[in-house]
SETORKE-982876 format. One record per residue (C-alpha): x, y, z; residue in one letter. Coordinates in steps of 0.1 Angstrom, whole numbers. Layout:
# residues N
R       u       v       w   r
R       X       Y       Z   A
...
***
This chain:
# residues 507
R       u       v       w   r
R     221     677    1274   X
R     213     713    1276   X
R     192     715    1248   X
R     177     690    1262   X
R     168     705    1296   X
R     161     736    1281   X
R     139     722    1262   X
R     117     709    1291   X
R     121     735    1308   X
R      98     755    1281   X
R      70     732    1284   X
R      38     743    1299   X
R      40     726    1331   X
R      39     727    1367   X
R      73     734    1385   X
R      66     700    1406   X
R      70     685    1372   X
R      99     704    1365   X
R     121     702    1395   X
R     142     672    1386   X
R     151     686    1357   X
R     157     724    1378   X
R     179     699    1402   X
R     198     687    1375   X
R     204     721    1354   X
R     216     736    1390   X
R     243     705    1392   X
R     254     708    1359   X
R     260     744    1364   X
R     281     739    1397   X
R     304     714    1372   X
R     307     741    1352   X
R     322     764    1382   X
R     291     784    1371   X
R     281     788    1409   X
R     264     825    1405   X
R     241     809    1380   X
R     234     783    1396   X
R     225     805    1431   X
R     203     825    1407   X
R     184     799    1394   X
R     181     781    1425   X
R     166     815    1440   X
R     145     816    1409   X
R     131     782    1419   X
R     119     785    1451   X
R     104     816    1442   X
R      84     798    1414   X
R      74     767    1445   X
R      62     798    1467   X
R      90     805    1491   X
R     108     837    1494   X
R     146     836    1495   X
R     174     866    1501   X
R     189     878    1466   X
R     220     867    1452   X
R     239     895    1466   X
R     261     903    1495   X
R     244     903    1526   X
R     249     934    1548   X
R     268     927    1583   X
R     233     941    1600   X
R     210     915    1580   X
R     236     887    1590   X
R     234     897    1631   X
R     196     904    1625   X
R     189     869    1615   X
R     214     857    1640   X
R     194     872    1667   X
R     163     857    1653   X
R     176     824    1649   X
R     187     822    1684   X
R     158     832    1693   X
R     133     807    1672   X
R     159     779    1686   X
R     153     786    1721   X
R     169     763    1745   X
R     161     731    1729   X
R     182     699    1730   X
R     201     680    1709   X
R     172     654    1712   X
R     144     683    1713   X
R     153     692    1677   X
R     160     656    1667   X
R     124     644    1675   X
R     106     672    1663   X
R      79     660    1636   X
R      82     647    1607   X
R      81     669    1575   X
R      62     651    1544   X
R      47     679    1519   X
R      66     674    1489   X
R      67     707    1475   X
R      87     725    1511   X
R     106     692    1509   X
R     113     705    1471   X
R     119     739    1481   X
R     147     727    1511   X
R     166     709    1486   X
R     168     741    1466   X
R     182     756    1499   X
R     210     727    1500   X
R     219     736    1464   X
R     221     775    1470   X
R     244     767    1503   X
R     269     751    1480   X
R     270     782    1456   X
R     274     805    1487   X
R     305     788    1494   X
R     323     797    1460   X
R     302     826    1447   X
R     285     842    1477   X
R     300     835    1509   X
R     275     863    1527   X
R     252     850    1524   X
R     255     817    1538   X
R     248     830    1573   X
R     212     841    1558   X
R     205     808    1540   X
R     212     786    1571   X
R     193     810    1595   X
R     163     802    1567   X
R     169     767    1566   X
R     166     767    1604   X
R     137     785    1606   X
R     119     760    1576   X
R     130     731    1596   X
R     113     746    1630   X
R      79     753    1611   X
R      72     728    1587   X
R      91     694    1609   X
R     124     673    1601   X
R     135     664    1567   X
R     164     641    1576   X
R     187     658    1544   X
R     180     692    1549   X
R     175     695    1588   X
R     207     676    1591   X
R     223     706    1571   X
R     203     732    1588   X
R     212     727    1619   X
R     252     715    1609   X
R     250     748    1589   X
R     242     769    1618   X
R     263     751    1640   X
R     297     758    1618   X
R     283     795    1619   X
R     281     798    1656   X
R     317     781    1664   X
R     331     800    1632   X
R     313     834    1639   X
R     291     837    1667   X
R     320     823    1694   X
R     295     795    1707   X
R     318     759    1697   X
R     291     743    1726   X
R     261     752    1714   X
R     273     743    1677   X
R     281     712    1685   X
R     254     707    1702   X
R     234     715    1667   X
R     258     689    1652   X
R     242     665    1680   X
R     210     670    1668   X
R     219     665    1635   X
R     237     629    1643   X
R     204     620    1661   X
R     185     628    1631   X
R     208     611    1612   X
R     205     579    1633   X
R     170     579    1632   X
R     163     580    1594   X
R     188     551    1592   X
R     190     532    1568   X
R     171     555    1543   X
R     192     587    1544   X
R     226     562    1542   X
R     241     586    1512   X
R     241     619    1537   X
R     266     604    1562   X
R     299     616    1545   X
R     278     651    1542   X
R     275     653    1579   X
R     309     636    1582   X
R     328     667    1567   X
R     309     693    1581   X
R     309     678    1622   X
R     348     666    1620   X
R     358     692    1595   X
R     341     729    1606   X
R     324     721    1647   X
R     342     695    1665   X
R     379     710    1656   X
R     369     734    1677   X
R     367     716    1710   X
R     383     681    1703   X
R     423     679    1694   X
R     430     684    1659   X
R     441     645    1653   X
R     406     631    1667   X
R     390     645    1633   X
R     418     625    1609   X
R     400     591    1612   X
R     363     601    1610   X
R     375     618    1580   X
R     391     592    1557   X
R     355     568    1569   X
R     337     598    1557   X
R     356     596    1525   X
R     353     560    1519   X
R     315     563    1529   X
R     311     588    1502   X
R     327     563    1477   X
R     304     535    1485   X
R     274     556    1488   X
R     277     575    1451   X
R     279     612    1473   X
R     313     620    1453   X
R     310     657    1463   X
R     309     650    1501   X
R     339     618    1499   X
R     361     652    1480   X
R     357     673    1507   X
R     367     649    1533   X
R     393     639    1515   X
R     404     677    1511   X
R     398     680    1547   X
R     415     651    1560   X
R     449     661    1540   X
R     450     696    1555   X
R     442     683    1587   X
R     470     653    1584   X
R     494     684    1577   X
R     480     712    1602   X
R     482     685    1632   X
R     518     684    1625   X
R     516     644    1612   X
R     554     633    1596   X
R     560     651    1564   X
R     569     616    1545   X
R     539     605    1553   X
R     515     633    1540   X
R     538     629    1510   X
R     526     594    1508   X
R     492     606    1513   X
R     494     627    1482   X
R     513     603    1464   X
R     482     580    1468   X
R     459     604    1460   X
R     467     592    1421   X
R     447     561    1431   X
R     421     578    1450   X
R     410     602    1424   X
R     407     572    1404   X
R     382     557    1432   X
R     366     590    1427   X
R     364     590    1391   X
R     346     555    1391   X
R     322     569    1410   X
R     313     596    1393   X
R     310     579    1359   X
R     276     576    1359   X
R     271     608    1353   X
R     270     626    1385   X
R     281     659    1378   X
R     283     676    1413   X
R     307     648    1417   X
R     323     658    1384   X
R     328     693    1399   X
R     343     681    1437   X
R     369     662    1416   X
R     381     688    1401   X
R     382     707    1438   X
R     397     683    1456   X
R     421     683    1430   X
R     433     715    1429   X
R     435     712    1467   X
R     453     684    1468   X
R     478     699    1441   X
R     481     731    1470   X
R     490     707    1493   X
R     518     689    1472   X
R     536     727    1463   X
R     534     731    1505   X
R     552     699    1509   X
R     574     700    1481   X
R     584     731    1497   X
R     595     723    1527   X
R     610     688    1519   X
R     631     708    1493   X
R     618     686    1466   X
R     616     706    1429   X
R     581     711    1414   X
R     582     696    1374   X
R     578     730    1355   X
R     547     713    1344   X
R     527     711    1372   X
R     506     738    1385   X
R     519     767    1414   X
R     504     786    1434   X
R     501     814    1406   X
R     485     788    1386   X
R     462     780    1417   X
R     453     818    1422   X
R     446     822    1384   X
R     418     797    1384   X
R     401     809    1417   X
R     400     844    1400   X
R     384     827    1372   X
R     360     807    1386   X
R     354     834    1412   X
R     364     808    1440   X
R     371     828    1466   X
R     373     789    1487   X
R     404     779    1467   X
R     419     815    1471   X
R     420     819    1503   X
R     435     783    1509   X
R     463     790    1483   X
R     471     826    1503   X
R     471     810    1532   X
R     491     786    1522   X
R     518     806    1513   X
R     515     827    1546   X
R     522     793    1560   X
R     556     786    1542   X
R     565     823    1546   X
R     560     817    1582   X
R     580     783    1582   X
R     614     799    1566   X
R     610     830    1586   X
R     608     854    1560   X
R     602     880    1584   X
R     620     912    1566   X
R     604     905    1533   X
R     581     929    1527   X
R     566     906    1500   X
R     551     888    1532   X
R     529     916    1545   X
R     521     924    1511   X
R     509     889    1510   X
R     488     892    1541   X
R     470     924    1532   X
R     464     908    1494   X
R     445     878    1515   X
R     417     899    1532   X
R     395     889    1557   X
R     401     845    1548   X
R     379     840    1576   X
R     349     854    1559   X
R     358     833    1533   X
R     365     798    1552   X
R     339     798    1581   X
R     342     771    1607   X
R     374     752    1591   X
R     409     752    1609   X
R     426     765    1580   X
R     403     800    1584   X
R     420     793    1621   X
R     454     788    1613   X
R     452     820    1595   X
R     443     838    1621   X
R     475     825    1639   X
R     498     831    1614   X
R     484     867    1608   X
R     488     874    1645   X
R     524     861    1645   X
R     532     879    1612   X
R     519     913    1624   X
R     542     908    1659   X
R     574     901    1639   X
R     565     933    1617   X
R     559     953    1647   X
R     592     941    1662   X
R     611     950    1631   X
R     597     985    1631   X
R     605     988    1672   X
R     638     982    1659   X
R     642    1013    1641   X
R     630    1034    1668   X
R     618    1061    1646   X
R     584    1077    1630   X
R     583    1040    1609   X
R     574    1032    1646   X
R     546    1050    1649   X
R     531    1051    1615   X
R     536    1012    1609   X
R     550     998    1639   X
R     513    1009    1661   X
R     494     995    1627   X
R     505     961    1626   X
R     503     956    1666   X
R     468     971    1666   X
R     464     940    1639   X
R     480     915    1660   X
R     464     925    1691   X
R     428     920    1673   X
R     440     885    1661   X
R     454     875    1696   X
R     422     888    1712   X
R     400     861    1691   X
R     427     835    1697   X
R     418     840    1736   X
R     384     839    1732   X
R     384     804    1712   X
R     409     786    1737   X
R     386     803    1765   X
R     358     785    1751   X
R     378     750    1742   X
R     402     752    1716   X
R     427     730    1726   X
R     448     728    1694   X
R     453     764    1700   X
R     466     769    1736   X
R     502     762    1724   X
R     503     785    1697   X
R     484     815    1722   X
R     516     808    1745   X
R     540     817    1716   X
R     522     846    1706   X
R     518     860    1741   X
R     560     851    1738   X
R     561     872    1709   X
R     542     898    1720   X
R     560     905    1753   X
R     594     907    1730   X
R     576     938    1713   X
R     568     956    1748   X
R     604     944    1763   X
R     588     923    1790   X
R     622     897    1791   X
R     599     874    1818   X
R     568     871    1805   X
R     582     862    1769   X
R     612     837    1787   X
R     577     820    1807   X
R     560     825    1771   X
R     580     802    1752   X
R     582     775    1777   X
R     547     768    1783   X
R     540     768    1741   X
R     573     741    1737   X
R     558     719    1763   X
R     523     722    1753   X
R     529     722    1716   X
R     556     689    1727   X
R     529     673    1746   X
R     499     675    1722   X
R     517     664    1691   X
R     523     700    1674   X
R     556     689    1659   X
R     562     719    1634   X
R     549     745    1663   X
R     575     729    1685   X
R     602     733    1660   X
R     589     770    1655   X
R     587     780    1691   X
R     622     766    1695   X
R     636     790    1668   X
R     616     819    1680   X
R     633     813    1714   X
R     665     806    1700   X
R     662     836    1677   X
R     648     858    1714   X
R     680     844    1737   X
R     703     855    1713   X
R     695     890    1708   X
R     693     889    1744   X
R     730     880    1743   X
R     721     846    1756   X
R     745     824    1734   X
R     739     794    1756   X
R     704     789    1754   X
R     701     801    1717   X
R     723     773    1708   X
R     698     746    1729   X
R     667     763    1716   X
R     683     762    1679   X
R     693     724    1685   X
R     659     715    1694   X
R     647     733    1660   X
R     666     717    1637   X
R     662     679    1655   X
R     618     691    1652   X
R     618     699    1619   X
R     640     674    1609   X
R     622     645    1623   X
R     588     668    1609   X
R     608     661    1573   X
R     611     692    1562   X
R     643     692    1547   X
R     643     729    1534   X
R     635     745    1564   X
R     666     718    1580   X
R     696     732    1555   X
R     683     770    1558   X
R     689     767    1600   X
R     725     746    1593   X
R     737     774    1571   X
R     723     804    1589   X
R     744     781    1621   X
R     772     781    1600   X
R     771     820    1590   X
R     770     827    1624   X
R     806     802    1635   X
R     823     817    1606   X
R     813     857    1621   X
***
């Protein structure tokens, strides 16, 4: 097949003629996991149809608030139904050129996440001169909606871009049928998170998926499916049953493979994805159920050996963050190995714009810095002031975000902001604020569904009452943990808290 291609590609003609072909080599190169290629050729492309496109390098933080600026400027104060009914576009070779934009923004993801900010700003300001084609104006103004709740700390405007993108959607009806499960996973999984409770997105998510299937967009019905797993777990959803989930997925990679045997290869490649994720989210809950992984199945190691390969910095920062989770979960607090772990994982939120996971991250690397700071308070020595000041100066940065988003609407984060704030007022020895602290993030965490953040809160406070001498309400808080993360089913995390209860009867 690539002789073939190749082959055409040599011919003396125009690139109009060509650009199927282009299309195709690009796809082929994505199911290859060959995404810097495929960027580069793609660039390559456009430059060949007459339209000028930023280099397959990192883009500088300057050029990415630049164009930012630019963008939000060019966009104005438009509606939702403003952009939606601005006019059609129908030259053929821009229409060409903006599919070679939709192709490069699924490179950035894996190969060059900079620059995504830079090719959605351009896709915006293509879609603004030239009119509205329903494909790529639908992912211009999605794309630029997951940068500004992501990045830019504006979760109203974007979804007001994902409105407009709806509209669109509704209006090229029934025609542009195959880019609803696109839209799907990009609204429910990166914009409306951010201002609707986490379990609103889970159904959306699993019709986007089935959508996909029907519709032959394989790549799109992955990432929902990706999505709508992580979600099902990060929403605090019955163990057992995102066991089941996974347990099905056997059947549902099958759907997937069906659909893909025609010979869709960007479909070939989101198998493979959505695989690996899935298999991330089987060692979490193997984990915590206390259920043995078969020696040959892939771990995390595994996981983190083929994002380094393919240079998927997607998959690697869901496997670190990942295992930041279950550090967090069996309170691994004195390993140093944890924020070893944390400082190995970077900046994740670079990496996973707009998606909760990029959010849970920042949670977890909040609590994690607290809990180190605390542990060097302890020792009331110069490790408190060399390290102790370093990892509060990183927790006060993640807390300050954390305000910011449940300022602006993020209500699947006001619970876990109440435990932090807990946390926090441990470190600086304020016994009222933390007592009020945990409180409010059990009852909010309790009433909004958060079953594994109300089992965590309750050991945090167990774990604060008793250092306080506070025997009593330890015990309560600790009975409430283990009756949380029992009934979450994680069975692990269940017999670590018994014998850690029974350590402490036989003392």
């Amino acid at each position: 097949m690539n002789e073939l291609i190749d082959e055409v590609l040599r011919q003396d003609i125009s690139v109009e003629d060509k650009f199927r072909v282009y299309e195709i080599k690009m796809l082929a190169l994505q199911a290859a996991g060959d995404n810097h290629a495929s960027l580069s050729l793609g660039i390559d492309v456009r430059r060949q149809l007459g339209f000028r496109t930023p280099p397959n390098r990192p883009a500088s933080k300057l050029s990415i608030l630049w164009g930012y600026i630019m963008t939000r400027y060019l966009l104005g104060r438009r509606t939702a139904e403003e952009l939606a009914n601005l006019p059609k576009l129908t030259n053929a070779r821009i229409i060409m050129a903006q599919r070679m934009l939709e192709l490069i923004g699924l490179d950035c993801y894996t190969a060059q996440p900079t620059l995504f900010p830079l090719i959605c700003f351009l896709n915006i300001k293509e879609t603004l001169k030239y009119g509205i084609n329903p494909a790529s104006s639908c992912n211009a103004f999605m794309g630029f909606g997951v940068l500004l709740c992501g990045v830019f700390g504006d979760p109203q405007r974007g979804r007001e871009l994902a409105l407009a993108a709806e509209l669109i959607l509704a209006g090229a009806q029934p025609t542009m049928s195959q880019i609803i499960s696109r839209c799907t996973f990009l609204c429910q999984g990166c914009i409306f998170h951010w201002t609707t409770p986490l379990h609103e997105t889970l159904a959306p998510l699993l019709e986007g998926y089935r959508i996909g299937l029907e519709t032959g967009d394989v790549q799109s019905a992955g990432l929902n499916q990706s999505l709508y797993v992580s979600h099902t777990f990060f929403a605090g959803r019955p163990l057992g049953g995102v066991d089941e989930l996974l347990s099905a997925n056997v059947g549902l990679q099958n759907d997937v493979a069906a659909a893909t045997a025609g010979g869709s290869s960007d479909g070939a490649l989101q198998t493979k994805l959505t695989k690996l994720d899935i298999q991330l989210w089987h060692l979490v809950v193997a984990k915590l159920r206390g259920i043995e992984i078969d020696k040959s199945e892939m771990n995390f190691d595994g996981l983190l050996e083929i994002a380094r390969e393919t240079g998927n910095q997607g998959l690697r920062s869901y496997v670190f963050t990942a295992r930041l989770e279950l550090k967090v979960l069996f309170s691994e607090w004195d390993d140093t190995t944890t924020t070893d772990l944390l400082v190995e994982a970077g900046d994740v939120r670079a990496i996973l714009v707009g998606t909760f996971t990029g959010v849970r991250f920042t949670v977890l690397e909040a609590l994690v810095s607290i809990k180190t700071a605390q542990a060097a308070n302890q020792q009331m020595s110069i490790i408190w002031c060399n390290s102790g000041w370093k990892w509060k100066r990183i927790a006060l940065r993640s807390l300050k975000l954390i305000r910011t988003w449940v300022k602006r609407g993020n209500v699947n984060l006001v619970h876990n902001l109440h435990l932090l704030e807990a946390e926090l007022a441990v470190l600086d020895g304020n016994d009222k604020m933390a007592e009020d602290s945990y409180q409010l993030a059990i009852a909010v965490a309790s009433r909004n569904g958060f079953l594994q953040d109300l089992a965590l809160s309750h050991e945090l406070a167990s774990a604060y009452f008793r250092s306080r001498g506070d025997d009593s309400r330890g015990d309560y808080h600790m009975e409430h943990a283990i009756r949380c993360y029992s009934e979450w089913g994680a069975t692990a995390k269940v017999d670590q808290l018994a014998k850690a209860k029974q350590k402490d009867r036989e003392k």
